[in-house]
C-alpha positions as CSV (number, residue, x, y, z in Angstrom):
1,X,213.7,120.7,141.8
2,X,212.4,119.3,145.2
3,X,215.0,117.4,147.3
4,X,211.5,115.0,148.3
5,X,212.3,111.5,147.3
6,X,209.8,110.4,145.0
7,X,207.8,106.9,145.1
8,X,207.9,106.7,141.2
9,X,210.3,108.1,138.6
10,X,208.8,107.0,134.3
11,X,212.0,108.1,132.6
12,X,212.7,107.9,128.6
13,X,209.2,108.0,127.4
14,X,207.1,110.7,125.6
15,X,205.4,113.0,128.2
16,X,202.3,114.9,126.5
17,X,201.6,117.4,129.9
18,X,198.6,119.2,127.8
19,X,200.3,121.9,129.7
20,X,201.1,125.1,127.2
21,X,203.8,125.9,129.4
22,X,205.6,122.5,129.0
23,X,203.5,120.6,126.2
24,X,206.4,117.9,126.5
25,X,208.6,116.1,129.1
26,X,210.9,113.2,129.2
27,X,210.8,112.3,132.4
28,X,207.8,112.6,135.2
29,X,208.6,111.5,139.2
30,X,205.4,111.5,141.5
31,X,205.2,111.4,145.0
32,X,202.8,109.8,146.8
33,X,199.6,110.8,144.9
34,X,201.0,114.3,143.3
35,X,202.9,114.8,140.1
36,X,206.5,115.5,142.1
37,X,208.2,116.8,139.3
38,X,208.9,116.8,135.3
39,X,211.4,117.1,133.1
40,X,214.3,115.7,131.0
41,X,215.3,111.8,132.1
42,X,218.9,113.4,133.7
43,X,217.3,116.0,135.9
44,X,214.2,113.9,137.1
45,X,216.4,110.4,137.7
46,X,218.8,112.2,140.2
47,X,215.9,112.7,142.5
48,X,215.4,109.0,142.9
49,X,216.0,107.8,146.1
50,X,216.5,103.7,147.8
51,X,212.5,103.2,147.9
52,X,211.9,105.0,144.7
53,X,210.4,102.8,141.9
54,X,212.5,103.8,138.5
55,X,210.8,102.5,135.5
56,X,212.0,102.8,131.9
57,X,209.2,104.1,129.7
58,X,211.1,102.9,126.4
59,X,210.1,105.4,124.8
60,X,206.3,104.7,125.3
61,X,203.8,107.8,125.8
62,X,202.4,109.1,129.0
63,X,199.3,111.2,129.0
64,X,197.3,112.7,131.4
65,X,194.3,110.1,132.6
66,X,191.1,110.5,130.4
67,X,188.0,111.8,131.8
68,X,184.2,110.3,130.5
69,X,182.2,113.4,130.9
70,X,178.7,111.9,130.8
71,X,178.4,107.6,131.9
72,X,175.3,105.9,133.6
73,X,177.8,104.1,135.9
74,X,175.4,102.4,137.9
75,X,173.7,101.0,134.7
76,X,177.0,100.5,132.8
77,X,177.8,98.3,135.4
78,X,174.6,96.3,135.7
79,X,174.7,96.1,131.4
80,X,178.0,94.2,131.6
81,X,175.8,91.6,133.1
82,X,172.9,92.1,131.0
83,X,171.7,90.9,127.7
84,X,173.5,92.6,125.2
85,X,170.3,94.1,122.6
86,X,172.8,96.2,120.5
87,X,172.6,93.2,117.4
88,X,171.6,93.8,113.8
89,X,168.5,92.1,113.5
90,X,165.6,91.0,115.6
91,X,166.0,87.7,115.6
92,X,169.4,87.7,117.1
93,X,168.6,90.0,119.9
94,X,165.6,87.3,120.6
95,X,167.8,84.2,120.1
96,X,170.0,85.8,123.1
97,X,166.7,86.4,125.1
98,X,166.1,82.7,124.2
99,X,169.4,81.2,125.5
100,X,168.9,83.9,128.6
101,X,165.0,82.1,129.5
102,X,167.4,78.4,129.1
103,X,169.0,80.1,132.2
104,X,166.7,81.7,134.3
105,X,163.7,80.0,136.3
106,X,160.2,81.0,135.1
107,X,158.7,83.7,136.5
108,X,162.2,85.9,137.0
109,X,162.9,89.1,135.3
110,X,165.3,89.2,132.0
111,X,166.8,92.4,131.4
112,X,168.9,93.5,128.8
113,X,169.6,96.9,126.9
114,X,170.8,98.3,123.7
115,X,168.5,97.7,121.0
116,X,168.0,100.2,118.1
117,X,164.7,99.6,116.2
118,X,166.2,102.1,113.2
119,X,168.2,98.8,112.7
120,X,165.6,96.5,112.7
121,X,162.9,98.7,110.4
122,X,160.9,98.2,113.1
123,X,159.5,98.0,116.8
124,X,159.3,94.6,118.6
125,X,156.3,94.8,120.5
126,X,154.8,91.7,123.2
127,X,154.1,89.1,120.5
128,X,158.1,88.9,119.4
129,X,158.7,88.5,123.1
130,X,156.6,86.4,124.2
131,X,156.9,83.6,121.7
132,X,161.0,83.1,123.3
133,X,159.6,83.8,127.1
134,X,156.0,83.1,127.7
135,X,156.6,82.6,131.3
136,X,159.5,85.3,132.6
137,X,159.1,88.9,132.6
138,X,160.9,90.4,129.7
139,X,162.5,94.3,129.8
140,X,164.7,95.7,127.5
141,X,166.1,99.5,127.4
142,X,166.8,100.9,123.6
143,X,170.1,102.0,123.5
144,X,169.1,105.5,123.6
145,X,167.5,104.4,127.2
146,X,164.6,107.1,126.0
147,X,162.7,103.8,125.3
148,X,161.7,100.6,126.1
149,X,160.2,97.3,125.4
150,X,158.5,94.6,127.5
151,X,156.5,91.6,127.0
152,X,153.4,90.7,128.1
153,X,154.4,89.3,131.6
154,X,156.3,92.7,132.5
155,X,153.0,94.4,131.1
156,X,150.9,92.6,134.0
157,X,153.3,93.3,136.5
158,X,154.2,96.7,135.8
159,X,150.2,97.2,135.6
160,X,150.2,98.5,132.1
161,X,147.1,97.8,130.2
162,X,144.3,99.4,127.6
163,X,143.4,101.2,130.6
164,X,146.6,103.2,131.5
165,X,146.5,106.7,130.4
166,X,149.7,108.1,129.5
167,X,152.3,109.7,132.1
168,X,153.3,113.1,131.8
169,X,156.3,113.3,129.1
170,X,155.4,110.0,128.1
171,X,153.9,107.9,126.3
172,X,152.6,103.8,126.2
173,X,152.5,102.5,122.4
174,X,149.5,100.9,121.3
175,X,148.3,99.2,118.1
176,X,145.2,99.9,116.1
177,X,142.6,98.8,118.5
178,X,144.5,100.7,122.2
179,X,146.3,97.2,123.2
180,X,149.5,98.5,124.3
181,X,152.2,96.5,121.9
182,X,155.0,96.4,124.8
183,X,156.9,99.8,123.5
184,X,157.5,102.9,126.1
185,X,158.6,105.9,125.3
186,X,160.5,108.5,128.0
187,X,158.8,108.3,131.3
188,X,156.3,105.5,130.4
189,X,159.6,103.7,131.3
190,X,159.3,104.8,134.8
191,X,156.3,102.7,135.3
192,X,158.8,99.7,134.0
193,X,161.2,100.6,136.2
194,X,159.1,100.8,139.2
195,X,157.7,97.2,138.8
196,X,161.4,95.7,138.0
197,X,163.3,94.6,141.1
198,X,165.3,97.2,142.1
199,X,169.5,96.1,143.0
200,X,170.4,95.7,146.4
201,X,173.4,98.8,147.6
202,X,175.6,95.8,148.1
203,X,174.7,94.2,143.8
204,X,175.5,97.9,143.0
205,X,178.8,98.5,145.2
206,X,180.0,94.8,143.9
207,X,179.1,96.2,140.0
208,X,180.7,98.7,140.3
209,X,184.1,97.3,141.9
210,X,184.3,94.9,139.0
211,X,183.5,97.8,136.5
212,X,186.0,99.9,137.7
213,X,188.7,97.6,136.3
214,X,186.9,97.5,132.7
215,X,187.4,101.7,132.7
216,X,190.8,101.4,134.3
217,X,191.8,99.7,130.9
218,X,189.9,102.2,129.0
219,X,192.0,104.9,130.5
220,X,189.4,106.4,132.1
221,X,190.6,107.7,135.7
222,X,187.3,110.0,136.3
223,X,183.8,110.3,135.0
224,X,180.7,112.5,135.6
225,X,178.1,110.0,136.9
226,X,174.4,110.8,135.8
227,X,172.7,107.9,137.7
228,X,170.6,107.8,141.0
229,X,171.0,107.9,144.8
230,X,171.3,104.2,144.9
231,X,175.1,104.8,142.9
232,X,176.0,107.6,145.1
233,X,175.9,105.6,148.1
234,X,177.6,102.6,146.4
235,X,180.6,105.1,145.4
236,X,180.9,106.5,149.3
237,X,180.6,103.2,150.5
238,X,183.8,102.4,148.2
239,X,185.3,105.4,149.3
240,X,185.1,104.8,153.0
241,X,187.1,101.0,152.1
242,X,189.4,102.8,149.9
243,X,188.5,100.8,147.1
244,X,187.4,104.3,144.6
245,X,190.1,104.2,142.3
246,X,188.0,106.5,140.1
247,X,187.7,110.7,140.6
248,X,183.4,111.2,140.4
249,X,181.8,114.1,139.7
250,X,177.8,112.8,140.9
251,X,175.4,114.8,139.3
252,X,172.0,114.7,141.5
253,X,168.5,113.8,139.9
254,X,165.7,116.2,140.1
255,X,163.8,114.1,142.0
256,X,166.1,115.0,144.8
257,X,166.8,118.6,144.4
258,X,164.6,119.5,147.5
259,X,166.4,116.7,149.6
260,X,169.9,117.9,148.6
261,X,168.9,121.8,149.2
262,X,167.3,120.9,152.3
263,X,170.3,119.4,153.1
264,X,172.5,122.2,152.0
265,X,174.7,120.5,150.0
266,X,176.3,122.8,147.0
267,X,178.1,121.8,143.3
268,X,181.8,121.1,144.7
269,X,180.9,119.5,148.0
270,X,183.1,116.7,148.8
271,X,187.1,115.9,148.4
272,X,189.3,115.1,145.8
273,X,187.2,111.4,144.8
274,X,183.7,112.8,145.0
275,X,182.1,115.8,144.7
276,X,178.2,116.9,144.3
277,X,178.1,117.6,140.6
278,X,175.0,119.3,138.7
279,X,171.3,118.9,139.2
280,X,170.4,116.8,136.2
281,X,167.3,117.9,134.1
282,X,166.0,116.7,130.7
283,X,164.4,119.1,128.6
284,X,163.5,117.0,125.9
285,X,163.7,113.4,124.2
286,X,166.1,111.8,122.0
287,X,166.5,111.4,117.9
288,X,166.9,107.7,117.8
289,X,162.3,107.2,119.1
290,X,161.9,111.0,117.4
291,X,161.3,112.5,120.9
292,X,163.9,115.4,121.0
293,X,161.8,118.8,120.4
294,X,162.3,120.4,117.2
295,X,161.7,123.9,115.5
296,X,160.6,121.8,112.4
297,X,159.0,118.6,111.9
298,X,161.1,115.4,111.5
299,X,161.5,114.2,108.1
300,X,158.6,112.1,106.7
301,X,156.8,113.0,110.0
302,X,155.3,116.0,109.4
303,X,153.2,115.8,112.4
304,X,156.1,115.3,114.9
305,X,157.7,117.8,116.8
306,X,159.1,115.7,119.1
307,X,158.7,116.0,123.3
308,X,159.6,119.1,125.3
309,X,158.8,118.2,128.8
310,X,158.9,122.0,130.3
311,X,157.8,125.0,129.7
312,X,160.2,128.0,129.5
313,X,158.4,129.2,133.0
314,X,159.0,126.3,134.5
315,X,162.5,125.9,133.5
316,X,163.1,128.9,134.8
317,X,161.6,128.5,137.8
318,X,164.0,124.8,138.1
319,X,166.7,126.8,137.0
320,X,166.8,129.5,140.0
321,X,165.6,127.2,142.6
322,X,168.6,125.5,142.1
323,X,170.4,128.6,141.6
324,X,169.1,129.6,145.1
325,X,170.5,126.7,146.6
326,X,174.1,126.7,145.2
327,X,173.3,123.6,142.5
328,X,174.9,124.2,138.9
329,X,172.7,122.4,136.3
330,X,173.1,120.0,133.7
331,X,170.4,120.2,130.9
332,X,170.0,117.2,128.5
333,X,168.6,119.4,124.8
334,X,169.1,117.4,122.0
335,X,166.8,119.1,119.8
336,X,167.0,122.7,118.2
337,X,163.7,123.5,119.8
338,X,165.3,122.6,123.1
339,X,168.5,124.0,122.7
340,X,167.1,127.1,121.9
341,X,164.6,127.0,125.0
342,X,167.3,126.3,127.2
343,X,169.9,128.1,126.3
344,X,167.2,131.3,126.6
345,X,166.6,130.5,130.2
346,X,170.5,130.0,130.8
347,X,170.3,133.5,130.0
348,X,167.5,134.3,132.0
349,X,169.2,132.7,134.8
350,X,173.2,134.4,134.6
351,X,171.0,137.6,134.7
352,X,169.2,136.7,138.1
353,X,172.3,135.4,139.6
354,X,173.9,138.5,139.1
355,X,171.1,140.7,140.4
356,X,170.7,138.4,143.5
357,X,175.0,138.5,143.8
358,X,174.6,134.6,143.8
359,X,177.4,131.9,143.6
360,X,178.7,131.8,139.8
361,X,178.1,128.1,138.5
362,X,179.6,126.1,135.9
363,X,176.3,125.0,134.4
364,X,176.1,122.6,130.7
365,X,174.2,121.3,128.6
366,X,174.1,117.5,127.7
367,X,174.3,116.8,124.4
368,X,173.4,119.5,122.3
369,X,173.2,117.2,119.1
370,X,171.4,120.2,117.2
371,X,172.4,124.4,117.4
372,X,170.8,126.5,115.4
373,X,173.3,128.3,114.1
374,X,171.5,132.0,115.6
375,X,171.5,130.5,119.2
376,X,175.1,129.1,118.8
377,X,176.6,132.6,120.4
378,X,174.2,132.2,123.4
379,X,176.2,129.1,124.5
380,X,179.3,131.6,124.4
381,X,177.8,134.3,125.7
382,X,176.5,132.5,129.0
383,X,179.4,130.0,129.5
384,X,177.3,127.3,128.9
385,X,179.7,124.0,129.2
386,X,178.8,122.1,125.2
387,X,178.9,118.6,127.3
388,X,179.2,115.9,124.0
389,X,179.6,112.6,122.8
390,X,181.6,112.0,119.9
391,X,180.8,108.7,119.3
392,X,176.9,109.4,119.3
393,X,178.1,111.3,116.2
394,X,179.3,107.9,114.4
395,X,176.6,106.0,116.1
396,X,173.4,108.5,114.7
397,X,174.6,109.9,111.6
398,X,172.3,107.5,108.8
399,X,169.1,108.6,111.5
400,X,170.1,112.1,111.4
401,X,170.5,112.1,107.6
402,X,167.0,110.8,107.9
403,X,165.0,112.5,109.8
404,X,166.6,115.4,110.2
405,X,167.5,115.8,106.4
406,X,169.5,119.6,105.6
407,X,169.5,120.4,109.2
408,X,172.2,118.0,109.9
409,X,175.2,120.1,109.0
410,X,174.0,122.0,112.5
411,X,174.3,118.6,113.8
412,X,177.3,117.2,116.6
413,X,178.9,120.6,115.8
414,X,182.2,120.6,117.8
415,X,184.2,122.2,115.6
416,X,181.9,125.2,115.6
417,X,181.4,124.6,119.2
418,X,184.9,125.4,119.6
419,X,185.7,127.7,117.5
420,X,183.2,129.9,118.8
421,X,185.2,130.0,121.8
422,X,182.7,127.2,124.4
423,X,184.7,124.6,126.3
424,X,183.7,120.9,125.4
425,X,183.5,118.2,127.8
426,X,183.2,115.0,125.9
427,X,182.2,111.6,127.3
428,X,180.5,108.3,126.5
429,X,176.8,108.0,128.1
430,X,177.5,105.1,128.2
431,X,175.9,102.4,128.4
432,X,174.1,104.0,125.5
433,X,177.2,104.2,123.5
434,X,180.7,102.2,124.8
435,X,182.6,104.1,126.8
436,X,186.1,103.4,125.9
437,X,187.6,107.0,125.2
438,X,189.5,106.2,122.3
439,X,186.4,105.4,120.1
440,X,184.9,108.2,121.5
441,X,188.8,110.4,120.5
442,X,188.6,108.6,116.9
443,X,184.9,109.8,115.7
444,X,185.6,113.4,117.3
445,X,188.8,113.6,114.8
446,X,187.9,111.5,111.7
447,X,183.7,112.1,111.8
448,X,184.2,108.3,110.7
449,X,182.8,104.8,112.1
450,X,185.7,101.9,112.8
451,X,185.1,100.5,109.6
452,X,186.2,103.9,107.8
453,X,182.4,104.6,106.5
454,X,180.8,106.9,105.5
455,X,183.9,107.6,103.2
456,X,187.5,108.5,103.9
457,X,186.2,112.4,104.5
458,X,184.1,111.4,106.9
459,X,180.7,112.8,107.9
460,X,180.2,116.5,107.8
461,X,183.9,116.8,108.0
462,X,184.1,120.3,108.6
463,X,183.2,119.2,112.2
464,X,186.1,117.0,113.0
465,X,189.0,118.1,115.9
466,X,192.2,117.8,116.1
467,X,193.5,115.1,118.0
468,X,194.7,117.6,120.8
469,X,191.8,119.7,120.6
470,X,190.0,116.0,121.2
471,X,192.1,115.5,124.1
472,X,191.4,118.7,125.9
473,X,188.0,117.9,125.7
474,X,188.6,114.7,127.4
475,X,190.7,116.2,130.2
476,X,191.1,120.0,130.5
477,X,187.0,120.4,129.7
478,X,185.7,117.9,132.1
479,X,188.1,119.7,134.8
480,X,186.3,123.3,134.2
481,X,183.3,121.9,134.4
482,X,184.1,120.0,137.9
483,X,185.9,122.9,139.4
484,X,189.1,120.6,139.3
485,X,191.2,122.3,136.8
486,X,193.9,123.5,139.6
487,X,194.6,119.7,140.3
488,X,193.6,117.7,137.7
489,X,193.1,117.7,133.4
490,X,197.1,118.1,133.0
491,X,200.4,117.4,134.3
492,X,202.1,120.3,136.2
493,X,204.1,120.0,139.6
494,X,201.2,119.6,141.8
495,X,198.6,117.9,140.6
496,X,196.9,114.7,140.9
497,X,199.2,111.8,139.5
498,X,196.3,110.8,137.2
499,X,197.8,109.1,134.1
500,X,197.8,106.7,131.4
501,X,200.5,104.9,129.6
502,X,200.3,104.0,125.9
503,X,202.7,101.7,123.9
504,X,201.9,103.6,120.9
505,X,202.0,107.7,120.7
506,X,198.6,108.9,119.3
507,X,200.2,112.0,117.7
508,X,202.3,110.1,115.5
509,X,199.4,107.9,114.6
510,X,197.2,107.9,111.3
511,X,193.6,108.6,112.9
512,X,192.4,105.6,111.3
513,X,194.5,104.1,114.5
514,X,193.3,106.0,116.9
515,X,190.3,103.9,118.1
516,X,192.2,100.9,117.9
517,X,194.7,102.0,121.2
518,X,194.2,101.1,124.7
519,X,196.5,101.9,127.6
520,X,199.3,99.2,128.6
521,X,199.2,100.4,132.1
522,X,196.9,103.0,133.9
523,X,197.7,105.1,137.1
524,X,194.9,107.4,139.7
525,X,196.2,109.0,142.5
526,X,199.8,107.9,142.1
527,X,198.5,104.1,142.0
528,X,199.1,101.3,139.4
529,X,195.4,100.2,138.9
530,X,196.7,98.3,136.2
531,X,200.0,98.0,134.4
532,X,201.3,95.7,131.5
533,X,204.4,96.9,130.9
């Protein structure tokens, strides 16, 4: 034991270290921001000291603080502010752009994100939008943020008319007669996003202060950002006035690769609150606007294949420029067609990294929503990181049944994932999906939504974890993939005092309770960032 004096002692509670070595303690003492020591409540409470802070657990759990794996933080933040779209009907979702115009003088933009036409039976288009704002520009994100839709008044400004051809990897909906109808699909969106005012560094730093506090709750004490430069600077910025209370990974664009070779900044650059992540790339589309590339057609759409937006070549050519320059990479696939593609040219590049004697990267793939089952050793085989979202599972599972019809038992595959011996990183995308972790833990164990459906088996239950296999993947996974797994992802003398404390203990809990837990108090770097207990 160390004769240091530690700042806090959490004594007669349930310590699950996810350490194999000590799965259990009752007692933890942390010093400044390292866990200090662990053990039973006798040996741990003699190394208090006069300025130590003793607290009794009462018998509450302690667990290692949670990880999101995959958030838009930048746009999670803004979408707190934001209309909420996710409704289950039309109408409301234009009732609350309605009561939004009320607000807002004419002529400035409404945003809002989260709507899912597969609920709806249908695409709004400019007509819908129109009739509730004739005089504001109106954009809204899908909650698969692979589409969008806009009224006519964002149409002018953005410069989208009959005319506009479509972008590369894109593509601008139109009706029978080449009138675009307000929908964009993939980078059409870009176009959007381009005429939409962009936040000031000091909107984003203040959204994502006031955010932090919303994942603090969640449990969350470090997340793999997959949003722009403008978040990147927010998060330094925040880290300069010691106000990060969050451990980032930021993954970089591929807009910027060039920039960030040029200036020679490598995956694992930076300290223990930021580091340079992965070079972000998307290989394909998504399932909820049928734009994820398939092997197959989609059901009842014989004639779609969905969108891949490389070629293998090119890929490849991405793949060992950033190789070259030290950048691991992060591949959004959600398809089988993609998958496949990319996980061939994962191969393609392990074999030129080891002929060139180059850096050996901890590269993933986003996602990965359908295997086939023949590429499924590939993954293994390359130490491809399976980087998921259990929740999408929940969220998708009456689109996948439809469009993707017998393929879905290939589909959000983590048990096979894992038993074929890949590490998964699970996280939230949010703001796609929400990104409280306990949602996220309860679909990856039960294959069920809150309400218990499909049935009490849940869907494709051959897939579902373990609740501790779910929690690896929520710690231990996320710290492979960052490099971090000598400090962080567990509780062993040493390592970051990252944790979470929990009035309930989720291994003695029916799953059904799972997503119903939150933290009553949360800790990062030996910190309170909030506590209720």
């Amino acid at each position: 034991m160390s004769s240091i004096q530690p700042s806090v002692i959490l004594h007669n509670g349930v310590i699950h270290t996810l350490n194999k070595h000590l799965p259990r303690a009752e007692s933890l003492a942390v010093y400044q921001d390292r866990i200090l020591a662990l053990g039973s409540d006798d040996e741990i409470k003699r190394l208090a000291g006069p300025n130590t802070d003793v607290i009794n657990l009462n018998d509450r759990t302690v667990l290692p603080g949670l990880t999101d794996a995959h958030i838009h933080l930048e746009q999670y933040a803004f979408a707190q502010e934001r209309i909420n779209a996710e409704v289950p009907s039309m109408n409301s979702c234009l009732e609350k752009v309605r009561q939004a115009v009320r607000q807002t003088e004419p002529g400035r933009w409404i945003l809002g994100h989260g709507w899912n036409q597969n609920e709806w039976d249908r695409y709004g288009n400019t007509s819908d939008l129109d009739q509730v704002a004739p005089e504001n520009p109106v954009y809204l994100t899908a909650k698969s943020l692979h589409a969008g839709w806009a009224n006519s008044e964002a149409l002018i400004r953005a410069g989208i008319t009959t005319a506009s051809p479509d972008p590369p990897g894109g593509h601008i909906q139109r009706d029978a007669s080449g009138v675009p109808t307000g929908i964009l699909f993939e980078t059409a969106m870009e176009i959007m996003s381009e005429a939409v005012p962009e936040p000031s560094l000091d909107e984003t730093i203040n959204a994502i202060r006031k955010v932090q506090n919303k994942l603090w709750r969640y449990g969350i004490t470090g997340l793999h950002d997959f949003d722009r430069s403008r978040c990147f600077q927010a998060l330094q910025m925040l880290h300069k006035e010691h106000e990060l209370g969050l451990r980032v990974i930021k993954n970089i664009p591929l807009d910027d690769i060039d920039h960030v070779i040029n200036l020679g900044l490598r995956t694992g650059f930076g300290d223990d609150w930021i580091r340079v992540g992965n070079v972000k790339i998307f290989a394909d589309g998504a399932l909820g606007p049928r734009t994820a590339a398939m092997m197959e057609p989609y059901e009842s759409e014989l004639d779609n294949l969905g969108m891949e937006f490389y070629e293998r070549d090119q890929l490849l050519k991405i793949f060992t420029r950033a190789g070259d320059g030290g950048l691991a990479l992060s591949v959004h696939a959600i398809g089988d067609q993609a998958v496949h593609d990319v996980l061939a040219v994962f191969g393609e590049l392990r074999q030129y990294e080891s002929d060139k004697g180059l850096e050996y990267l901890p590269h993933r793939i986003e996602h990965l929503q359908l295997c086939h089952p023949d590429d499924l050793p590939h993954l293994v085989k390359h130490d491809i990181i399976a980087s998921m979202q259990p929740i999408h599972a929940t969220s998708d599972m009456d689109i996948a049944n439809r469009y993707w019809g017998a393929r879905v038992k290939h589909s959000y595959a983590w048990r096979t994932v894992l038993d074929a011996g890949a590490t998964l990183a699970f996280g939230s995308d949010a703001p796609v999906e929400s990104a409280n972790p306990f949602w996220g833990l309860h679909a990856a164990i039960t294959r069920q939504r809150r309400d218990g459906s499909p049935d009490k088996n849940g869907w494709i239950p051959s897939e579902r974890l373990n609740l501790h296999e779910a929690l690896l993947a929520y710690t231990h996974g996320p710290a492979k993939v960052a490099r971090m797994s000598m400090i962080t992802g567990q509780f062993v003398e040493g390592y970051m005092a990252d944790l979470i404390v929990l009035d309930k203990d989720p291994y003695e809990c029916p799953p059904e309770v799972i997503g119903e837990l939150l933290p009553a108090g949360t800790m990062v770097g030996g910190k309170w960032r909030f506590r209720e207990f």
